[in-house]
NUBATOR-621374 format. One record per residue: residue number from 1; x, y, z of N, C-alpha, C, O in turn; residue in one letter; chain. Coordinates in nm, 4 decimals. Each point is the difference from the previous one (the first is absolute). Layout:
% residues N
ZAGU  seq    n.east   n.north      n.up   ca.east  ca.north     ca.up    c.east   c.north      c.up    o.east   o.north      o.up  type  mol
ZAGU  NUM         X         Y         Z         X         Y         Z         X         Y         Z         X         Y         Z     A    A
...
% end
This chain:
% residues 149
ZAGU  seq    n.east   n.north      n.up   ca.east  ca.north     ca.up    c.east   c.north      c.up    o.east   o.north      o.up  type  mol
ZAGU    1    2.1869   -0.1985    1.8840   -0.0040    0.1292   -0.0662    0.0146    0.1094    0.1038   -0.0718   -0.0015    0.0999     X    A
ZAGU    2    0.1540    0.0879   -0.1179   -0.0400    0.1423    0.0506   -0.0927    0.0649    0.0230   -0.0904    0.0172   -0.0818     X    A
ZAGU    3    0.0931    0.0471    0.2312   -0.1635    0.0562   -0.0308    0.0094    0.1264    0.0257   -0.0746    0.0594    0.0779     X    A
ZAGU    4    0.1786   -0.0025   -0.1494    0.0067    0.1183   -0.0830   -0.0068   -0.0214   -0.1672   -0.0306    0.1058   -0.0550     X    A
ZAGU    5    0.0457   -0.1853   -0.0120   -0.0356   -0.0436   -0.0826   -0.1069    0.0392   -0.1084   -0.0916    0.0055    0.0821     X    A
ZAGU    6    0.0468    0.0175   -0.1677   -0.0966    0.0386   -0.0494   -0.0409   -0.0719   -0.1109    0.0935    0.0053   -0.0800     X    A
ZAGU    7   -0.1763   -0.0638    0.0380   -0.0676   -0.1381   -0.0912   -0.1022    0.1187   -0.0683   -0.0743    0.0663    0.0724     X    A
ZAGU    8    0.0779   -0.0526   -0.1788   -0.0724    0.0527   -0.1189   -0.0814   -0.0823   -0.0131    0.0012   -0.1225    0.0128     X    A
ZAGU    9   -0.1147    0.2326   -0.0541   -0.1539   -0.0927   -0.0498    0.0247   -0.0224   -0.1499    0.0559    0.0949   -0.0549     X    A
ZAGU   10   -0.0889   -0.2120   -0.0318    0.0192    0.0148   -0.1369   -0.1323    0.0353   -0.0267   -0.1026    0.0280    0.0619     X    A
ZAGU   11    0.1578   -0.0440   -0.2215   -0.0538    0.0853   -0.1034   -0.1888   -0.1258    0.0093   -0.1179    0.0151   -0.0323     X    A
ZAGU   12    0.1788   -0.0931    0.0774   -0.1770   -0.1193   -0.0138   -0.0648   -0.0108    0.1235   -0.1057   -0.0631   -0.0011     X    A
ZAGU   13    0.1514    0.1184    0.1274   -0.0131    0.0202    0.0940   -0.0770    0.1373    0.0251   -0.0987    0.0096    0.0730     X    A
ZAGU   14    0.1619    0.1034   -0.1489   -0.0883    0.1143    0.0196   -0.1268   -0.0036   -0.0814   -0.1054    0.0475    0.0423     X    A
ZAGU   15    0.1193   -0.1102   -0.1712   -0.1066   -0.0518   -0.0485   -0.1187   -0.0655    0.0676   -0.1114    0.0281   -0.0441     X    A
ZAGU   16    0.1236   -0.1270    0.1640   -0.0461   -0.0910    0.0639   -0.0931    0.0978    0.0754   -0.1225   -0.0046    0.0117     X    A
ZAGU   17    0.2280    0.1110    0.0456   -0.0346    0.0508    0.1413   -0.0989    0.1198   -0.0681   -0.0515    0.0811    0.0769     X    A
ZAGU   18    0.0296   -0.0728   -0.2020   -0.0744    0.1014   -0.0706   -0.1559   -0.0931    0.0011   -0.1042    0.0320    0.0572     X    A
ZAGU   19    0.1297   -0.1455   -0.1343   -0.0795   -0.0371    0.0243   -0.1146   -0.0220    0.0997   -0.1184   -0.0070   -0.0329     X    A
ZAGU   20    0.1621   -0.0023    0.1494   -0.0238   -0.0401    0.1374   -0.1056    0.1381    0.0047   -0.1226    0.0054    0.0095     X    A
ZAGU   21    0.2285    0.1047   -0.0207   -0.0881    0.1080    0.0014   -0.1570    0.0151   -0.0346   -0.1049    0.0045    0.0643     X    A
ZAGU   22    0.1528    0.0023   -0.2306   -0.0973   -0.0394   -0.0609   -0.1324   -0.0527    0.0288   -0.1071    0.0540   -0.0277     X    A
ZAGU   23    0.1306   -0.1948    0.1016   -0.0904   -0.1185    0.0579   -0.0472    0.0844    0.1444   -0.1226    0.0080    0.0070     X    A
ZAGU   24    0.1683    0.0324    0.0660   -0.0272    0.0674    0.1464   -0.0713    0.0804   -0.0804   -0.1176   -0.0195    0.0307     X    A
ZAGU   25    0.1262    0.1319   -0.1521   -0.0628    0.1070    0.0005   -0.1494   -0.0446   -0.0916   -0.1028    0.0659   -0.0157     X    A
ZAGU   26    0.1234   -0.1440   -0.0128   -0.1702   -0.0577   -0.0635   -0.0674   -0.0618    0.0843   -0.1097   -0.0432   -0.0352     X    A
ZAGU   27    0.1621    0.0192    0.1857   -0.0594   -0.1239    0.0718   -0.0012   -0.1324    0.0048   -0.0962   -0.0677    0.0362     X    A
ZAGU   28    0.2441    0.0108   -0.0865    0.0071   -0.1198   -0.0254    0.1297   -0.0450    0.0747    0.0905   -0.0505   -0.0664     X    A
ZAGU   29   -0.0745    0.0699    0.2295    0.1328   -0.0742    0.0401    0.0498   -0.1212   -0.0485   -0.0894   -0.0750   -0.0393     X    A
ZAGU   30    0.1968    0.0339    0.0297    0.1137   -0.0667   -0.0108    0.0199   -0.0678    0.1160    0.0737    0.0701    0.0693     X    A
ZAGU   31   -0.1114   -0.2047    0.0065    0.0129   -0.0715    0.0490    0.0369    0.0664    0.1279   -0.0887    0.0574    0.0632     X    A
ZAGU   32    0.2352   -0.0600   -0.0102    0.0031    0.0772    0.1608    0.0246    0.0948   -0.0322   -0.0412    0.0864    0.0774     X    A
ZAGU   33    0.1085   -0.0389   -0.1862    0.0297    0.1134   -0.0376   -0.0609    0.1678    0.0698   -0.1183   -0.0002    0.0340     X    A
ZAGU   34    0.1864    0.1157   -0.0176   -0.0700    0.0902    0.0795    0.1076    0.1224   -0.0784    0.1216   -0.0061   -0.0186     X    A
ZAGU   35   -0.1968    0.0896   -0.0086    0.1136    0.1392   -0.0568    0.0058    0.0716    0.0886   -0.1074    0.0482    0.0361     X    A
ZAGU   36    0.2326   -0.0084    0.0387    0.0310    0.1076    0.0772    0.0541    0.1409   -0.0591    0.1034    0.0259   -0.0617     X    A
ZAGU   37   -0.1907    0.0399    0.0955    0.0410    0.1743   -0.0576    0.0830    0.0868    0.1055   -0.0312   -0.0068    0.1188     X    A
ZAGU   38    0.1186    0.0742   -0.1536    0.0894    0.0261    0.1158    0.0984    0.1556   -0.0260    0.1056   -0.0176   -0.0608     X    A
ZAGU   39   -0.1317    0.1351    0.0960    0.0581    0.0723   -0.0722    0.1400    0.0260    0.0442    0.0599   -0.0140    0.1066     X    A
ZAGU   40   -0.0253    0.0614   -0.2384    0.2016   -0.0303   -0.0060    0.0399    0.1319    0.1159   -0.0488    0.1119    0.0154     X    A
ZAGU   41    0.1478   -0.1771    0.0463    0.0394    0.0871    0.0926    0.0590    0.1565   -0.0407   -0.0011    0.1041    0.0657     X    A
ZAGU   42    0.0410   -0.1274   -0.1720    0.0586    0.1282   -0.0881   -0.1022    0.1017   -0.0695   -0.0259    0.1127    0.0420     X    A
ZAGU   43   -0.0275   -0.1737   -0.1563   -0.0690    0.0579   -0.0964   -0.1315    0.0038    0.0931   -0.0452    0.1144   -0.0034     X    A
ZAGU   44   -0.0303   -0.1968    0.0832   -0.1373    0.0729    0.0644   -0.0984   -0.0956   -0.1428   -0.1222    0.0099    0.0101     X    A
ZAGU   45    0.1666   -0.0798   -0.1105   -0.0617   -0.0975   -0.0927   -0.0425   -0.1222    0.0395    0.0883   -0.0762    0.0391     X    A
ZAGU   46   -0.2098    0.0335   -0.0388   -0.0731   -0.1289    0.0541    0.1122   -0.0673   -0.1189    0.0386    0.0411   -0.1094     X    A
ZAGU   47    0.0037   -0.2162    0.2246    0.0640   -0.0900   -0.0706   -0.1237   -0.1085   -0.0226   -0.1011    0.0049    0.0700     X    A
ZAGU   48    0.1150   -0.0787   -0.1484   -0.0792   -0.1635    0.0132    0.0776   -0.0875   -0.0358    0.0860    0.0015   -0.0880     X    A
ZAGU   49   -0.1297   -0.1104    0.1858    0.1373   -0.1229   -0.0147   -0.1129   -0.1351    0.0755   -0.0382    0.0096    0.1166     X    A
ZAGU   50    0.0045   -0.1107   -0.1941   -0.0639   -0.1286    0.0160    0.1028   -0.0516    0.1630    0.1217    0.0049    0.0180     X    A
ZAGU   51   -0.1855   -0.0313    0.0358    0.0147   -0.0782    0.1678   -0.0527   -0.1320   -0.0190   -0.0574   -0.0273   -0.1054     X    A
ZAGU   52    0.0695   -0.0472    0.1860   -0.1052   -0.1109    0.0249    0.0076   -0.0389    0.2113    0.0825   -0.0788    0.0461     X    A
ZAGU   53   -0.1594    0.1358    0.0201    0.0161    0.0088    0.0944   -0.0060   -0.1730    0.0726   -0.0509   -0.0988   -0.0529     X    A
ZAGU   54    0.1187    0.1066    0.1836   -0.0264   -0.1083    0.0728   -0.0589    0.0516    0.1154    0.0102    0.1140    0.0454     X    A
ZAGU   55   -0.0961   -0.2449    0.0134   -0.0799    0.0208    0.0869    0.0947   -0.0795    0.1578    0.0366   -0.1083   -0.0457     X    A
ZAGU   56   -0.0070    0.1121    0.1346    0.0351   -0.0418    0.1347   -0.0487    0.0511    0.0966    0.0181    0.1128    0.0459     X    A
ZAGU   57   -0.1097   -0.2302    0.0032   -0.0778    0.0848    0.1244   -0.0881    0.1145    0.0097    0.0078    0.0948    0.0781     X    A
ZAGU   58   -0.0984   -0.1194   -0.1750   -0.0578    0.0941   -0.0234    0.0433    0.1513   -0.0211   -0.0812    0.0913   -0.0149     X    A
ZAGU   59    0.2412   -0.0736    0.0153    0.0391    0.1345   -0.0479    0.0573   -0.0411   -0.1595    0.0602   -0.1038   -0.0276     X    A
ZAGU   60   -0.1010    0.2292   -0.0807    0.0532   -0.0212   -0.1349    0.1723    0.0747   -0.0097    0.0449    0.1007    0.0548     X    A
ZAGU   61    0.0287   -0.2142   -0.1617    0.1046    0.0686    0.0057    0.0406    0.0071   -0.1533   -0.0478   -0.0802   -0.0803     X    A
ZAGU   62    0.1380    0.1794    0.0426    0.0659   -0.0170   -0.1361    0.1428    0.0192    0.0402    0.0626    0.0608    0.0869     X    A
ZAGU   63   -0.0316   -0.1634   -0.2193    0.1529    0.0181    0.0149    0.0750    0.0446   -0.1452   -0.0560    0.0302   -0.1054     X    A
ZAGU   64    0.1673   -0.0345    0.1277    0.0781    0.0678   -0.1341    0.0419   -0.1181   -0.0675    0.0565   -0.0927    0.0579     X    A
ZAGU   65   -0.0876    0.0949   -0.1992    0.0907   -0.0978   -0.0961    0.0810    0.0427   -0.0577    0.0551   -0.0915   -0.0612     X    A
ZAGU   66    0.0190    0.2442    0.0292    0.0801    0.0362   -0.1057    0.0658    0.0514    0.1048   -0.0415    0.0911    0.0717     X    A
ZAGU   67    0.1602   -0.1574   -0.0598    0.0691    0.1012    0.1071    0.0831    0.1359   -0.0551    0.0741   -0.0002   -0.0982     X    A
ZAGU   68   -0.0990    0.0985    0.1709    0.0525    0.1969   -0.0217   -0.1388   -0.0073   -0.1023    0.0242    0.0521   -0.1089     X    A
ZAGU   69   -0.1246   -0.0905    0.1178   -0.1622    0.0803   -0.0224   -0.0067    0.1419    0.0699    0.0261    0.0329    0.1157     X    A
ZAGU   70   -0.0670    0.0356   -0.2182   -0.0124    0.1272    0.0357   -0.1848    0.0455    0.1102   -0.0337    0.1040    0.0565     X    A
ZAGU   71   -0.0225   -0.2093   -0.0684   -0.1166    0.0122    0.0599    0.0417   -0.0452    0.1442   -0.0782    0.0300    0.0902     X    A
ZAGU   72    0.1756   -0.0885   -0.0628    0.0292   -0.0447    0.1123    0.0620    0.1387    0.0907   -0.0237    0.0136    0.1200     X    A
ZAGU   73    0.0835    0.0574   -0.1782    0.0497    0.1346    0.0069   -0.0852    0.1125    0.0417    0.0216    0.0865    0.0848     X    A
ZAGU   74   -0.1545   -0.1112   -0.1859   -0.0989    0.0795   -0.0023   -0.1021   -0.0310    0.1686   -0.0364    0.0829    0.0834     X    A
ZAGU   75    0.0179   -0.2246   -0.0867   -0.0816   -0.0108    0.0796    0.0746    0.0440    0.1645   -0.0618    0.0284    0.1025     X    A
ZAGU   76    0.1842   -0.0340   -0.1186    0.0492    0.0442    0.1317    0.0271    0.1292    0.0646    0.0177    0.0314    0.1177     X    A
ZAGU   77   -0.0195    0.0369   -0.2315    0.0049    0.1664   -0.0121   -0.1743    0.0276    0.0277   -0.0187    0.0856    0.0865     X    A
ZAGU   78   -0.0740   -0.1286   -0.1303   -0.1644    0.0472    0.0032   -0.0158   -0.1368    0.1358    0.0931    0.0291    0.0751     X    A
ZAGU   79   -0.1239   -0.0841   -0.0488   -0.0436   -0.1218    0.0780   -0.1080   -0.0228   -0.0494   -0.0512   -0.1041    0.0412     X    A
ZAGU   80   -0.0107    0.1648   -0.1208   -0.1137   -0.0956   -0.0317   -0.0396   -0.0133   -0.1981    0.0823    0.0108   -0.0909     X    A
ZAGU   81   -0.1942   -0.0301    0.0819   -0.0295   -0.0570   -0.1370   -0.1498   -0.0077   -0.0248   -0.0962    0.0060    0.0765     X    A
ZAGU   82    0.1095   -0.0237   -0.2306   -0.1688   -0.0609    0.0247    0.0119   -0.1105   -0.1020    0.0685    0.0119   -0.1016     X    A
ZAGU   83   -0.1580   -0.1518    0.1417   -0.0414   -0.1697   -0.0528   -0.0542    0.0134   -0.0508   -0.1098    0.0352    0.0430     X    A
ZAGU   84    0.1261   -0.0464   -0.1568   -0.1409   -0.0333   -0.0787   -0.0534   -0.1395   -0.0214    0.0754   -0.0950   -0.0211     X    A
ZAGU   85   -0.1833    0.0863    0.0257    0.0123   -0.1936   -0.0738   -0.1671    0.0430   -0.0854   -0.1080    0.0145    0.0573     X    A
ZAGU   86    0.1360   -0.0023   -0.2062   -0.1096    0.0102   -0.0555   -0.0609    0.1425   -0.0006    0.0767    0.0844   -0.0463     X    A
ZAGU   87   -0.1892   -0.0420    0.0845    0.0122    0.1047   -0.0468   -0.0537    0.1046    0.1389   -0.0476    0.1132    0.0086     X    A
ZAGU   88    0.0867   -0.2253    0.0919    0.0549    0.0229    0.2061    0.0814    0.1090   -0.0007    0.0581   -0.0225   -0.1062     X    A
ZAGU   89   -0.0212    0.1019    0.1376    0.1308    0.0263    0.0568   -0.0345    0.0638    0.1537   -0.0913    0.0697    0.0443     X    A
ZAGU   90    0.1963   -0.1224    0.0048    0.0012    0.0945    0.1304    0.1431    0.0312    0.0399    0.1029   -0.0559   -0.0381     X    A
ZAGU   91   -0.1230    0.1911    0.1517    0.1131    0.0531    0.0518    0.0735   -0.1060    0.0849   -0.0656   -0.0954    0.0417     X    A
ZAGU   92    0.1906    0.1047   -0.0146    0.0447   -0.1236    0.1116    0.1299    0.0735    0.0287    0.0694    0.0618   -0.0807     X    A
ZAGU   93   -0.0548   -0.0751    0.1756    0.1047    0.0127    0.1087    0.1266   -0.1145   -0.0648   -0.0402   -0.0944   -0.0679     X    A
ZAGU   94    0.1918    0.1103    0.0940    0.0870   -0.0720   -0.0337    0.0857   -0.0186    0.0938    0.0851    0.0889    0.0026     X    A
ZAGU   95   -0.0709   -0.1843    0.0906    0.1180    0.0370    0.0940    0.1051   -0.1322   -0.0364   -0.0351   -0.1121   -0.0371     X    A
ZAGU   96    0.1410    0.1499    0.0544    0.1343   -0.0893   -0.0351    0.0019   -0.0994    0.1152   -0.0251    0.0359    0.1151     X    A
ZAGU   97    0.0592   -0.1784   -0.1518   -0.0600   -0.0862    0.1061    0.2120   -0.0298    0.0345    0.0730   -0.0256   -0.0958     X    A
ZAGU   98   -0.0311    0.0338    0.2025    0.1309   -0.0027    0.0686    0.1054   -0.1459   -0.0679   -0.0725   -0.0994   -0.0037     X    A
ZAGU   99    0.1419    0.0838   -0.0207    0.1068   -0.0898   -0.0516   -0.0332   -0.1530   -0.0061   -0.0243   -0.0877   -0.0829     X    A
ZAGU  100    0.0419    0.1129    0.2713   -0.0092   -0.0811    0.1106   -0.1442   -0.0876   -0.0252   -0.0145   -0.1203    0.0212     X    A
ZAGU  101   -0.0816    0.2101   -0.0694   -0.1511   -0.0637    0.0408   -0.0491   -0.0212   -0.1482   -0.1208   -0.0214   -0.0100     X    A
ZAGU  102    0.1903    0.0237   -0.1012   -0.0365   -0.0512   -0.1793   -0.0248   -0.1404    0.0288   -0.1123   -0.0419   -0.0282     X    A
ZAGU  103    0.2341   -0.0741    0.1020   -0.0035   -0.1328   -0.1089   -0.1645   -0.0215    0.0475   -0.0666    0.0493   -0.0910     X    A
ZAGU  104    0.0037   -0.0866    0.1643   -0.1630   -0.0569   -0.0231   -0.0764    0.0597   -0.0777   -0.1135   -0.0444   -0.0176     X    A
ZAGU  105    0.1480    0.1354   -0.0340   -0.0996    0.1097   -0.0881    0.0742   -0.0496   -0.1812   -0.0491   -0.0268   -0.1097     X    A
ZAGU  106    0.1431    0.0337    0.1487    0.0359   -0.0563   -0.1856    0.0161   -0.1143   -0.0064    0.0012   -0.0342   -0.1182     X    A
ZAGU  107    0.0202   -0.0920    0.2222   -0.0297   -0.0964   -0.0136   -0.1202   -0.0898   -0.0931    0.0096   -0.0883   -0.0852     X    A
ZAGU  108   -0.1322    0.1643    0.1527   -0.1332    0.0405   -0.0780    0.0156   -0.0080   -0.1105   -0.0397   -0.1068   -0.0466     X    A
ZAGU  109    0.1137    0.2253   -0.0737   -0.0373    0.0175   -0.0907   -0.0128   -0.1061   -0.0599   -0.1166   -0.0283   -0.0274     X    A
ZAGU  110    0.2387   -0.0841   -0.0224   -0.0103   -0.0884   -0.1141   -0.1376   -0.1129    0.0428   -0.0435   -0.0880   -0.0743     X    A
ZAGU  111   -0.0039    0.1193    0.2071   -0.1036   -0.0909   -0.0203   -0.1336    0.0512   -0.0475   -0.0811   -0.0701   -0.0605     X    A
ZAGU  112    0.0548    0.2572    0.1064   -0.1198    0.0249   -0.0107   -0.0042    0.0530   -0.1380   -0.1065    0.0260   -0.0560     X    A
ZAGU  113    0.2435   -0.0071   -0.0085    0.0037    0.0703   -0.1124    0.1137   -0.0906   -0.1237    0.0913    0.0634   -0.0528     X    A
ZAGU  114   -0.1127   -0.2066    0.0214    0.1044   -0.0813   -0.0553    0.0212    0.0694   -0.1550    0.0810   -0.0453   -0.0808     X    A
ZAGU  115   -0.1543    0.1443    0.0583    0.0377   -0.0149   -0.1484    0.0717    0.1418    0.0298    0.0816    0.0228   -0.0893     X    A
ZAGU  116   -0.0853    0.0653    0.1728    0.0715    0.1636    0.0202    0.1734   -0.0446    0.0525    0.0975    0.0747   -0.0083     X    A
ZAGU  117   -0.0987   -0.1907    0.0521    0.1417   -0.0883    0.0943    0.1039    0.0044   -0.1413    0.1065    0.0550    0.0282     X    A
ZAGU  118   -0.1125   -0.0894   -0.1374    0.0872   -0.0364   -0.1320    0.0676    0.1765    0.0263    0.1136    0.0270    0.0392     X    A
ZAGU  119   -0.2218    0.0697   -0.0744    0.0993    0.1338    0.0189    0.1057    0.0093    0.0766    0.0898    0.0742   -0.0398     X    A
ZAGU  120   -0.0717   -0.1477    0.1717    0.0270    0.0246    0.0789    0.1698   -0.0734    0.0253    0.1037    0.0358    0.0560     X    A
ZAGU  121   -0.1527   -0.1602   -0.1365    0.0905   -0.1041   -0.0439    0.1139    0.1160   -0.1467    0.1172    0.0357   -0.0120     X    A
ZAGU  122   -0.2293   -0.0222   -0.0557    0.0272    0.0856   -0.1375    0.1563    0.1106    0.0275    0.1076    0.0152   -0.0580     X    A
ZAGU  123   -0.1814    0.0471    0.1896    0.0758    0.1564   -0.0149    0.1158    0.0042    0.1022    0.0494    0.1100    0.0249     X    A
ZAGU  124    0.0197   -0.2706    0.0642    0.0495   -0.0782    0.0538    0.0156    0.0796    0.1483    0.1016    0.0384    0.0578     X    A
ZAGU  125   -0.2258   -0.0305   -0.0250   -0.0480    0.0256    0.1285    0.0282   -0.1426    0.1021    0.0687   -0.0045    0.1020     X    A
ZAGU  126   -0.1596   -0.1264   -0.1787   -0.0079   -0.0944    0.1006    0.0842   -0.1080   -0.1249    0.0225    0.0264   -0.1181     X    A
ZAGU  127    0.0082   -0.1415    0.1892    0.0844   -0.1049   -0.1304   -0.1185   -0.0797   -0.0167    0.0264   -0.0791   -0.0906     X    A
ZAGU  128   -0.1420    0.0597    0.1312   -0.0808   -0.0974   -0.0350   -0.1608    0.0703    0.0430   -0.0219    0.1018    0.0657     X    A
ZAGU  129   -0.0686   -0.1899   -0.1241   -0.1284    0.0324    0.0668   -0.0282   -0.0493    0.1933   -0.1018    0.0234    0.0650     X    A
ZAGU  130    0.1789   -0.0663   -0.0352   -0.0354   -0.0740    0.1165    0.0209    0.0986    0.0865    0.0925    0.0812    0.0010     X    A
ZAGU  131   -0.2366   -0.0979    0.1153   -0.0389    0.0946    0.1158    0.1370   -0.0060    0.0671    0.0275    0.1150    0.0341     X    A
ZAGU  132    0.0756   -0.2039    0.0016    0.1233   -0.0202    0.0723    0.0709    0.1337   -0.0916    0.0192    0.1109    0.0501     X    A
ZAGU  133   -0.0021   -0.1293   -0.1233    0.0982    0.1080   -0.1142   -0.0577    0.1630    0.0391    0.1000    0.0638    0.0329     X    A
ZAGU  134   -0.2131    0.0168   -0.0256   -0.0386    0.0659    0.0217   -0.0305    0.0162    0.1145   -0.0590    0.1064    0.0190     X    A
ZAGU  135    0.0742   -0.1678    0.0677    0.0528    0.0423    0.1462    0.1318    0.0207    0.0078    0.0246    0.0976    0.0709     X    A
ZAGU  136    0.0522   -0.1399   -0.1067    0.1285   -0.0196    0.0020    0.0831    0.1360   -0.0568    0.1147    0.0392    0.0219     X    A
ZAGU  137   -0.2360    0.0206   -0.1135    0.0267    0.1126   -0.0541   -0.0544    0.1278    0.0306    0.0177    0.1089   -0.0545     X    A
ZAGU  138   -0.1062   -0.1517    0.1783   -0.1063    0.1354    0.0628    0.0456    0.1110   -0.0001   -0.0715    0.0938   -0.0353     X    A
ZAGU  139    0.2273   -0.0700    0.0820    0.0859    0.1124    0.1154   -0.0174    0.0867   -0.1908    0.0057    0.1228   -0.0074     X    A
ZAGU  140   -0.0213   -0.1912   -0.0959    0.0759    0.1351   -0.1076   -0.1541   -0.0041   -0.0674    0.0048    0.0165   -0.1219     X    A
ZAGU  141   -0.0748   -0.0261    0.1496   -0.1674   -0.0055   -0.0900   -0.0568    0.1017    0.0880   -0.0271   -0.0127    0.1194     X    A
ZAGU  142    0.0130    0.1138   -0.1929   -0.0573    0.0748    0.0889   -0.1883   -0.0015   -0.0013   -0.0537   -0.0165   -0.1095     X    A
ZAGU  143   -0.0210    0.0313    0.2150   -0.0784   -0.0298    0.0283   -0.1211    0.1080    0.0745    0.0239    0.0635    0.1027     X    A
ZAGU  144   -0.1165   -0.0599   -0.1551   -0.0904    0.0918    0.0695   -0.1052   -0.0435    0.0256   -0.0485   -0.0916   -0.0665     X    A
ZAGU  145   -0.0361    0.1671    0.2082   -0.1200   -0.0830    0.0738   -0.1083    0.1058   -0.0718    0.0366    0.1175    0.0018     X    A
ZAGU  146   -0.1201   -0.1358   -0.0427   -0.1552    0.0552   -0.0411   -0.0362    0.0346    0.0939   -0.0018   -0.0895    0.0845     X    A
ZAGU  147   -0.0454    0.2213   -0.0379   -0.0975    0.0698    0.0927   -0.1121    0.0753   -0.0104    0.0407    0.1160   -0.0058     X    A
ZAGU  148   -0.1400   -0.1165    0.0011   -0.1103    0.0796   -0.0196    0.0135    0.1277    0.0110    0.0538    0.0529    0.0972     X    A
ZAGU  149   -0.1023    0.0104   -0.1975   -0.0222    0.1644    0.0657   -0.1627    0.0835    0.0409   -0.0010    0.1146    0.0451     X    A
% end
């Protein structure tokens, strides 16, 4: 796929990701699940968009599943964000992790995160769930390191 490209969220998907909300805002996370709030580079409007972060080496990372996501846009224009998980949130720093230095970091995902990997398969980012496939695909997944603020 192109990664100029742009993969639409459907109509059961935004549903999903409402939900999620929902569950974060009563105190009831969703497994790895984490909502990142992020305001749009244009309008100055907080976005929310479900993440599921990976962990390597003790630094946290998120990566993109919909490729031409507009939060991906957002987060690079602001560098940072705020996590929520439940009814947590904190501020965090976002820095874009380099081309070169993704495949060990998305390698990760389909193992620490096997059921978030199908999107990924879904929106034809990677051809399979396998950690080989998502390395293979690091250079166009774009990727960000979690930093404290």
């Amino acid at each position: 796929m192109s990664t100029t490209a742009r993969v639409r969220v459907t109509g059961f998907q935004r549903f999903g990701n409402r939900m999620l909300e929902i569950f974060h805002g009563i105190g009831l996370p969703v497994g790895p699940m984490r909502l990142l709030k992020v305001r749009g580079r244009t309008s100055g409007r907080e976005y929310t968009n479900p993440v599921a972060p990976v962990e390597v080496d003790g630094e946290v990372y998120i990566l993109q599943a919909f490729p031409g996501s507009d939060w991906v846009r957002n987060v690079r224009a602001a560098g940072e964000g705020v996590l929520v998980r439940g009814r947590k949130a904190r501020r965090v720093g976002l820095v874009e992790v380099p081309p070169h230095e993704r495949g060990p970091i998305v390698r990760r995902f389909p193992i620490q995160v096997p059921m978030g990997a199908g999107i990924f398969v879904k929106n034809g980012v990677v051809p399979d769930r396998r950690p080989e496939s998502f390395e293979r695909a690091a250079r166009d997944i774009p990727v960000f390191r979690v930093v404290p603020r």
